[in-house]
VOGU-3710 file (C-alpha; in Angstrom, 3 decimals, decimal comma):
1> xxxxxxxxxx> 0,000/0,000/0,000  1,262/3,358/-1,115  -0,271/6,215/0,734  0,606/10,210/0,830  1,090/12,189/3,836  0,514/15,603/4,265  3,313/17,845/4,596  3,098/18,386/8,299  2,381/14,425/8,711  5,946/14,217/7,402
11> xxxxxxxxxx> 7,385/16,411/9,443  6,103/14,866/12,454  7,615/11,244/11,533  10,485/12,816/10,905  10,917/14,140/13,862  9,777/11,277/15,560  13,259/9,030/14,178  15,489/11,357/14,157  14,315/11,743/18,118  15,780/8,588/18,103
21> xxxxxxxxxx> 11,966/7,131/19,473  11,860/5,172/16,386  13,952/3,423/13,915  12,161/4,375/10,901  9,446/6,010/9,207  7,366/2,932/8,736  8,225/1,638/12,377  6,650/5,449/13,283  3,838/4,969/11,072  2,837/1,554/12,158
31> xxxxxxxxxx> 3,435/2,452/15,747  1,051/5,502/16,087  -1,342/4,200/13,870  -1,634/1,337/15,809  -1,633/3,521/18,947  -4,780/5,292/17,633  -6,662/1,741/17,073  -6,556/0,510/20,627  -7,696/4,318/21,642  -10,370/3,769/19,858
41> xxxxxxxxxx> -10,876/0,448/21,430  -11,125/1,273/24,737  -14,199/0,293/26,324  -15,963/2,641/29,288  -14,373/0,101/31,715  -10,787/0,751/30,079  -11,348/4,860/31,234  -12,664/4,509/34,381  -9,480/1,894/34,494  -7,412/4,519/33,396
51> xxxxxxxxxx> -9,002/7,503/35,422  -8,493/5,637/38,515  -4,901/5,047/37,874  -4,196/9,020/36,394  -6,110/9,507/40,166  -4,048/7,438/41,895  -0,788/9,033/40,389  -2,147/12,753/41,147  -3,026/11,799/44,656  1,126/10,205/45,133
61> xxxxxxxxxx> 2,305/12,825/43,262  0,297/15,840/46,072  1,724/13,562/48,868  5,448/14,366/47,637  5,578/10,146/46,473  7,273/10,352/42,614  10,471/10,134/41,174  11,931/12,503/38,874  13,209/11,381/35,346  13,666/12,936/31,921
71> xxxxxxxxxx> 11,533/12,484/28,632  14,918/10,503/27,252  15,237/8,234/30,317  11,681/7,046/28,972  12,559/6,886/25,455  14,790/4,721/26,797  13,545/2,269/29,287  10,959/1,646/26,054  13,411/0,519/23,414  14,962/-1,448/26,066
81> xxxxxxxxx> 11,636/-3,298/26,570  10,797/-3,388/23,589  14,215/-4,932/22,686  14,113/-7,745/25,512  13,193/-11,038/25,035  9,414/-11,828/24,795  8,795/-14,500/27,878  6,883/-17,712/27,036  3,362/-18,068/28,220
//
């Protein structure tokens, strides 16, 4: 499938690798789009999931209880997940 992008769309994966957050314009691509099909999957029991958790962080974070980190020590903790082993089931 060949598909055109708008101009800013471009931009935005290209910012995206060269960030170093992904390898390559299709792995960016793939990635978000598939990030955008499981938002749009989420049930009302997925939110109020997710509402309680976003909660439970605001509530730690008032109380003083979070640790400090950067956007790049995120970055990457995910490729290194993402580059480990899968475990058997």
């Amino acid at each position: 499938m060949n598909i055109r992008l708008k101009p800013e769309i471009q931009k935005y994966v290209k910012k995206k690798v060269r960030s170093g957050q992904y390898a390559s314009p299709e792995e960016a691509v793939n990635t978000l789009l598939a990030h955008a099909c499981r938002q749009e999957e989420l049930t009302a029991e997925d939110k109020e999931e997710l509402a309680a958790e976003i909660d439970l962080g605001i509530s730690q974070a008032d109380r003083g209880q979070f640790t400090k980190f950067t956007a790049e020590q995120i970055i990457a903790q995910r490729h290194k997940s993402r580059s480990a082993p899968k475990k058997a089931r």
